[in-house]
N, C-alpha and C positions, 0 to 999 in steps of 0.2 A: 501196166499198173504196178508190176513186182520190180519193174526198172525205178519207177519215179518212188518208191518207198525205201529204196537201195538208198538213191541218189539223197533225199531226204536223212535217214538215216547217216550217211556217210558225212554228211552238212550239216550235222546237228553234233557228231562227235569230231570233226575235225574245228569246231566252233567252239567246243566244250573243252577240246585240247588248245584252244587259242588262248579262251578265258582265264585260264587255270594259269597258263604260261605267265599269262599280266598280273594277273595274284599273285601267283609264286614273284614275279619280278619285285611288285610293290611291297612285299612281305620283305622280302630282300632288302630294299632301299629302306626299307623301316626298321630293318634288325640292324643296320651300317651306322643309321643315325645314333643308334640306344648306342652302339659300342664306340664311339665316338666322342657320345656325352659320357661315357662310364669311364673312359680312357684319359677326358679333360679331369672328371672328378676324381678319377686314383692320383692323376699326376697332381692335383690340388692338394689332397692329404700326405702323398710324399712328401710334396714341400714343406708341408704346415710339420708332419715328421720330422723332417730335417732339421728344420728350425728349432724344433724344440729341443732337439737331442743336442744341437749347439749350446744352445740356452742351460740345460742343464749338465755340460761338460764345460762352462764358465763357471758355473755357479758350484761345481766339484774341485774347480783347480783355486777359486778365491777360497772354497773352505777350508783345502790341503794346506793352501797357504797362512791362512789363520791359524789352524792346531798346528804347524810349526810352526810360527811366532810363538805361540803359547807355550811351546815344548821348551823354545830357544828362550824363554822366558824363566822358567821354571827350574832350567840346566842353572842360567846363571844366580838362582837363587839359592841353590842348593848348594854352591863353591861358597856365597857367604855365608 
């Protein structure tokens, strides 16, 4: 009787250690996905990042280039 409540017992935690194993695995393959999708979306905002710091280092060098025309404008108005 105290052998088959062993054996029971021992089959009930080595079953309990199975399940847990497949949990933890599945918890795993669901945490890979999230950092996978988070990894697509950082590398989305980088870009979108990049782009604009372009966008707004065109839009610094055509102003640079306006207020000197304006300067070089201004120079030669002051010789007449």
């Amino acid at each position: 009787m105290k052998t088959n409540k062993k054996i029971v017992a021992i089959s009930a935690i080595g079953t309990a250690y199975i399940l847990k194993q497949i949990l933890d695995r599945r918890k795993l393959k669901e945490m890979e996905l999230e950092i996978s999708s988070l990894n697509k979306s950082m590398n989305a905002v980088a870009e979108a990042h990049n782009n604009l710091a372009d966008a707004v280092d065109e839009n610094h060098d055509l102003c640079a280039e306006e207020i000197a025309s304006v300067y070089e404008h201004l120079a030669e108005l002051s010789k007449q």
